[in-house]
C-alpha positions as CSV (number, residue, x, y, z in Angstrom):
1,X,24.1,67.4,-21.0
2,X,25.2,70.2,-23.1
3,X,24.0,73.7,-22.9
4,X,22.8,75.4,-25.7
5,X,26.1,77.6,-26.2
6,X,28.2,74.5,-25.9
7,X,26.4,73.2,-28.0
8,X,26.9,76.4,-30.3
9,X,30.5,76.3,-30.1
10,X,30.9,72.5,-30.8
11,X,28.8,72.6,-33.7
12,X,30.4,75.3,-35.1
13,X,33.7,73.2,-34.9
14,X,31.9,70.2,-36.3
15,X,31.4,72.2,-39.1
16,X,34.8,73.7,-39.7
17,X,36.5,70.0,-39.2
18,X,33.2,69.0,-42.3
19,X,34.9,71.8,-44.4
20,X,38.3,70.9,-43.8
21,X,37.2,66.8,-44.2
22,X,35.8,67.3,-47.4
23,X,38.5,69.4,-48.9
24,X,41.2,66.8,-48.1
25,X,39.4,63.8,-48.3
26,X,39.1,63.2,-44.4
27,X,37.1,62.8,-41.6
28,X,37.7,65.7,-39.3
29,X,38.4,63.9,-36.5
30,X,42.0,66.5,-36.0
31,X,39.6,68.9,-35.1
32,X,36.9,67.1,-33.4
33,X,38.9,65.2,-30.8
34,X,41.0,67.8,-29.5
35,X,38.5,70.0,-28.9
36,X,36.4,67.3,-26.9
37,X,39.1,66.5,-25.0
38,X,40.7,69.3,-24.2
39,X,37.6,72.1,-24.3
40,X,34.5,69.7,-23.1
41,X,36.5,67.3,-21.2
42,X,35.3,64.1,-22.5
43,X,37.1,61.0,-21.8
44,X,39.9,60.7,-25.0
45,X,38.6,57.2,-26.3
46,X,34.6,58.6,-25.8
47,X,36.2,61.3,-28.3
48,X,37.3,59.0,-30.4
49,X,34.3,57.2,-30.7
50,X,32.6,60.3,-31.3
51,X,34.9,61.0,-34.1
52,X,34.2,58.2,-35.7
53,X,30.6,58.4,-35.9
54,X,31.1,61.6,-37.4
55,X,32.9,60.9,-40.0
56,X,30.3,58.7,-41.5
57,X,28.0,61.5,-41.4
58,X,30.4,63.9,-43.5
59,X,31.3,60.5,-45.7
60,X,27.8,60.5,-46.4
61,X,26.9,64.3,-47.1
62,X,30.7,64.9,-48.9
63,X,31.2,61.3,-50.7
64,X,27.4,61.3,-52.2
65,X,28.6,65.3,-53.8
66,X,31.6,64.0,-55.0
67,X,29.9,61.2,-56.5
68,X,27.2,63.4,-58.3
69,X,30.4,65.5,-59.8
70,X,31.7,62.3,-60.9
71,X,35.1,62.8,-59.3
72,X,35.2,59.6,-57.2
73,X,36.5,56.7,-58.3
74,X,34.2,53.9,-57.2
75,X,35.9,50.7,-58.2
76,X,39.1,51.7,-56.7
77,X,37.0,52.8,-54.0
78,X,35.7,49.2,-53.2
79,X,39.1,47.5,-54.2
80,X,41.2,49.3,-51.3
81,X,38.0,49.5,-49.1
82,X,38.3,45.9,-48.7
83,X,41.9,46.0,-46.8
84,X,40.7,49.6,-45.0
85,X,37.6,48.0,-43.2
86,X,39.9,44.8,-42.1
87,X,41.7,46.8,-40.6
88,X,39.4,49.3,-38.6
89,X,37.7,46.2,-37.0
90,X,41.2,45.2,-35.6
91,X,42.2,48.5,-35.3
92,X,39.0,49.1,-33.0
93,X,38.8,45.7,-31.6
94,X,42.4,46.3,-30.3
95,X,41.9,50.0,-29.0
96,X,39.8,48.4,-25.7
97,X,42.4,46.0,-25.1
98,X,46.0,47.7,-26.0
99,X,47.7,50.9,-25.8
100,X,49.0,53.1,-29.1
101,X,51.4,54.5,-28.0
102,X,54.4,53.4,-29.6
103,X,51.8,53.2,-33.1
104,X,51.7,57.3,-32.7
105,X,55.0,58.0,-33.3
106,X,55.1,55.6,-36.6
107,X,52.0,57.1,-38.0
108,X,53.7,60.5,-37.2
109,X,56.9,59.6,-39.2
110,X,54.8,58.2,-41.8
111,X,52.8,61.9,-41.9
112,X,55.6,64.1,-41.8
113,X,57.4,61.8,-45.0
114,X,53.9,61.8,-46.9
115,X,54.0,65.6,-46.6
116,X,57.2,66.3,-47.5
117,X,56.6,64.3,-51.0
118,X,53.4,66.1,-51.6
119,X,55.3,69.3,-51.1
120,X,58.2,68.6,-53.6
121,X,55.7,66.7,-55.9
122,X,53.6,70.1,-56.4
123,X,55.0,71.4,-59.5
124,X,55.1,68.1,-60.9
125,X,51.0,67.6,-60.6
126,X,50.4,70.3,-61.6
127,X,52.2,70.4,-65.0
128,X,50.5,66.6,-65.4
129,X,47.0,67.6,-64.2
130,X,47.3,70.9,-67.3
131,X,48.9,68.6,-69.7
132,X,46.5,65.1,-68.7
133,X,50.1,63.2,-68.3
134,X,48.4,60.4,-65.8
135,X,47.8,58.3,-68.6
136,X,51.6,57.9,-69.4
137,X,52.2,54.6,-67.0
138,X,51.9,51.2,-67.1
139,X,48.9,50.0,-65.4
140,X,49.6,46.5,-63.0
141,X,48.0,43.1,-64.0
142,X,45.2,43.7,-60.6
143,X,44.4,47.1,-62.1
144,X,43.9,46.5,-65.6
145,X,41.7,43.2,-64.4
146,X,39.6,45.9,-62.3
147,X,39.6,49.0,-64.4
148,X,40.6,50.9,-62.1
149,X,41.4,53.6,-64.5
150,X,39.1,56.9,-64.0
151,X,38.8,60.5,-65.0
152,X,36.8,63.5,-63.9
153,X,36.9,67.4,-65.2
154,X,38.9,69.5,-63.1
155,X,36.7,72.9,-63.0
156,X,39.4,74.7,-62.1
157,X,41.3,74.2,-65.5
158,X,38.2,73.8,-67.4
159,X,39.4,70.3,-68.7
160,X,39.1,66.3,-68.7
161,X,41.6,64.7,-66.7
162,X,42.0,60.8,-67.3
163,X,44.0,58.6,-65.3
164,X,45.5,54.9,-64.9
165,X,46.4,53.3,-61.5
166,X,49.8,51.2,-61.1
167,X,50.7,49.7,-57.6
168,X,47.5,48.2,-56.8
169,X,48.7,45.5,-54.1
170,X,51.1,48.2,-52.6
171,X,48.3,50.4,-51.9
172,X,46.1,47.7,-51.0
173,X,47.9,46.7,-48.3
174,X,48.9,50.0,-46.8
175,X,45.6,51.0,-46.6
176,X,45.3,48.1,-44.5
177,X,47.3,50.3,-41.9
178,X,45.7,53.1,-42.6
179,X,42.0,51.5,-41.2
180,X,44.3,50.2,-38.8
181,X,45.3,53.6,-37.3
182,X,41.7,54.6,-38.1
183,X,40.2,52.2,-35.7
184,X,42.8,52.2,-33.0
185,X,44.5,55.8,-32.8
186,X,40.7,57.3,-33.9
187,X,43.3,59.6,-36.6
188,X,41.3,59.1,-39.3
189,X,42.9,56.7,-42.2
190,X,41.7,59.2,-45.0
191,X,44.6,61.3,-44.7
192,X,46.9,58.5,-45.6
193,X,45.2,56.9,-48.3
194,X,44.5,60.1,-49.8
195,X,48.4,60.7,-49.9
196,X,48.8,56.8,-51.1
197,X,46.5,56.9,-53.7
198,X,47.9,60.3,-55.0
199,X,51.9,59.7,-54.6
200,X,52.2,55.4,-55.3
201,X,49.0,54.5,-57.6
202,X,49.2,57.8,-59.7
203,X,45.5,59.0,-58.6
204,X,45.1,62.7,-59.3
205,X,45.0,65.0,-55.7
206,X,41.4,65.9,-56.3
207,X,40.3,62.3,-57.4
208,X,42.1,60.9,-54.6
209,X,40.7,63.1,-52.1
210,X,37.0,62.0,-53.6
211,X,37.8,58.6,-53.8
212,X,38.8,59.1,-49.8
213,X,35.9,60.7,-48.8
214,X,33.6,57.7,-49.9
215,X,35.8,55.2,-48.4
216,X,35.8,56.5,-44.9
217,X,32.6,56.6,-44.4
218,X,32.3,52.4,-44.7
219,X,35.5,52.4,-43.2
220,X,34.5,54.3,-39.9
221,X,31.1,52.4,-39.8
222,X,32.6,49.4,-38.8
223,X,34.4,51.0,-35.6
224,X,31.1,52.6,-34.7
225,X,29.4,49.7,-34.1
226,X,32.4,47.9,-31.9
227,X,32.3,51.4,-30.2
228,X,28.8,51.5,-29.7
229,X,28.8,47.5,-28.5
230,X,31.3,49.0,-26.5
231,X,29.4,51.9,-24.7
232,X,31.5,54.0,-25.6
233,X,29.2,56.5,-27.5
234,X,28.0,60.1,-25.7
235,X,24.7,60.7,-27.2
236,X,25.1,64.2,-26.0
237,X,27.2,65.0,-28.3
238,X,26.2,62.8,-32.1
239,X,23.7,65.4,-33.0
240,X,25.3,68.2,-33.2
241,X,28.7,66.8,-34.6
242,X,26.8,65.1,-37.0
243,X,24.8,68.5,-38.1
244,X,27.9,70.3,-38.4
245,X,29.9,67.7,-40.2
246,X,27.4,67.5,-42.5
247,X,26.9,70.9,-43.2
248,X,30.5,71.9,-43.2
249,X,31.5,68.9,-45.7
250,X,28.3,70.1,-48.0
251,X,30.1,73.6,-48.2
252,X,33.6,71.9,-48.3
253,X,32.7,69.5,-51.6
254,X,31.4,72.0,-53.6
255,X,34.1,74.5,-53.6
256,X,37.2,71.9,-54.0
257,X,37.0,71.3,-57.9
258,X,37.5,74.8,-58.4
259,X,40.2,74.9,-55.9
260,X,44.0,75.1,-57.9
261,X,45.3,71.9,-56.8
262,X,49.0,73.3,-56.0
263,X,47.5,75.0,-53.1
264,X,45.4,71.9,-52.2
265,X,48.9,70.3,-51.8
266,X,50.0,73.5,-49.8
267,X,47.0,72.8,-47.6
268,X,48.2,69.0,-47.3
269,X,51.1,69.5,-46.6
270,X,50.1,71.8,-43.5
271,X,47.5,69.4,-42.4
272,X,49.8,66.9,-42.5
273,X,52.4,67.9,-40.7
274,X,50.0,69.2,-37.7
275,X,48.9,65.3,-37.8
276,X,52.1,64.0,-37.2
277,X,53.4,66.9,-34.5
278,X,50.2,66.1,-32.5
279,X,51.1,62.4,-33.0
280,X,54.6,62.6,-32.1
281,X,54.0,64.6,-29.5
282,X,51.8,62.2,-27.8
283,X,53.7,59.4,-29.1
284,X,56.7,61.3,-26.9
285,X,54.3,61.9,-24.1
286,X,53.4,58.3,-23.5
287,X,56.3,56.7,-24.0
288,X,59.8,58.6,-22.7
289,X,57.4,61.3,-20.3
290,X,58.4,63.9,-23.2
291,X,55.7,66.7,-24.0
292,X,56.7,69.1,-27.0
293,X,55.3,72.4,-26.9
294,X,51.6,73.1,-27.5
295,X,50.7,69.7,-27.0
């Protein structure tokens, strides 16, 4: 049982992993899981199951926002959430039974390449978010059949920005890995389908991130159940993750429209390339014996 200035301390991470969820379009769980592992000493896959429960409570405070602003792209939402969940149950179903530890150091290749392109794709956004250039591509048969065009106002240009989608199968299918990882490495598949969405189906950053934030949220649901079949849920520590979540993605989702979006790229790029370090390094650790520093 927690005391009440553990208690303190974790929620007052929860909430700055909330913030940083619902700026990038993730759960939090980079946050939340190292600092039950390594600060409160809970077991690493209790932490992941505690991660994941989480994120459905910032999914469901940061999502709903994004929805009222009418950033979120909800048929694309459902049309890539149908892969994502597919893979979270196998992800999850596979995490009691298998190890990840070769699957680190691919998702941490796979990071570091996705934020290299959303580094040297910055100028290039941002000159089509100013000048509403999305619209000049060819949608794909599967996404004109779905409309799975959208637009929302960027408040922090003070204009419309409309959109069309191209590469719908492509992105379907690697946001099949993405719940994959989600489910079975507990890294949260938001941060890659954000950077999918954005770099191969022509989704603007900040409708990407939207249309992430009220994915994960189904997406995470259907781990937490195998993980609460499981018993692999510490009640101790739900509430306050889920208070601080909660409150941190409220603040988060209501100050990233008027965020520039070349320095929610910078941001990215950073939080992307912390992902894949800490997954490298433990990819390293687990399989050659090899620990990089800080990890």
């Amino acid at each position: 049982m927690l005391d009440i200035s553990s208690q303190l301390i974790f929620l007052g991470l929860t909430f700055i992993a909330g913030f940083i969820g619902a700026l990038m379009g993730i759960g939090g769980g980079i946050i939340i899981v190292p600092a039950l592992t390594i600060i409160f000493g809970v077991p690493i896959k209790e932490a992941i199951a505690i991660s994941i429960v989480t994120v459905v409570a910032t999914s469901i405070s940061g999502g709903s926002s994004y929805v009222e602003q009418r950033i979120t792209n909800i048929r694309l939402a459902i049309f890539l959430e149908t892969s994502t969940t597919i893979g979270a149950f196998i992800g999850a179903l596979l995490v009691l039974i298998v190890s990840g530890q070769y699957l680190y150091v691919v998702f941490a290749l796979l990071a570091f390449y996705l934020a290299v392109m959303q580094l040297l794709s910055v100028r290039r956004e941002v000159k089509r978010t100013e000048s509403n250039d999305f619209m000049s591509i060819t949608q794909d048969r599967v996404s004109r059949y779905f409309h799975l065009r959208g637009d929302y106002f960027d408040e922090s240009i003070h204009h419309k920005v409309d959109y069309l989608v191209k590469n719908s199968i492509l992105g379907w299918v690697v946001s099949f890995f993405a719940g994959l990882g989600s489910g079975l490495l507990g890294i949260g598949g938001g941060i890659f389908k954000v950077s999918v969405m954005n770099i191969l189906m022509n989704v603007p950053l900040k409708a990407a991130v939207a249309t992430s934030k009220f994915m994960i949220g189904v997406t995470a649901a259907t781990s937490a159940i195998l993980y609460f079949v499981a018993g692999l849920l510490n009640l101790d520590y739900i509430a306050p993750a889920a208070i601080g979540t909660m409150l941190g993605a409220t603040v988060g989702t209501a100050v990233m429209n008027k965020i520039k979006v070349k320095w929610l790229k910078v941001f990215f790029f950073l939080i992307m390339c912390y992902i894949g370090y800490n997954m490298l390094g433990k990819g390293l650790l687990l399989t050659i014996g090899v620990r990089l520093p800080f990890i």
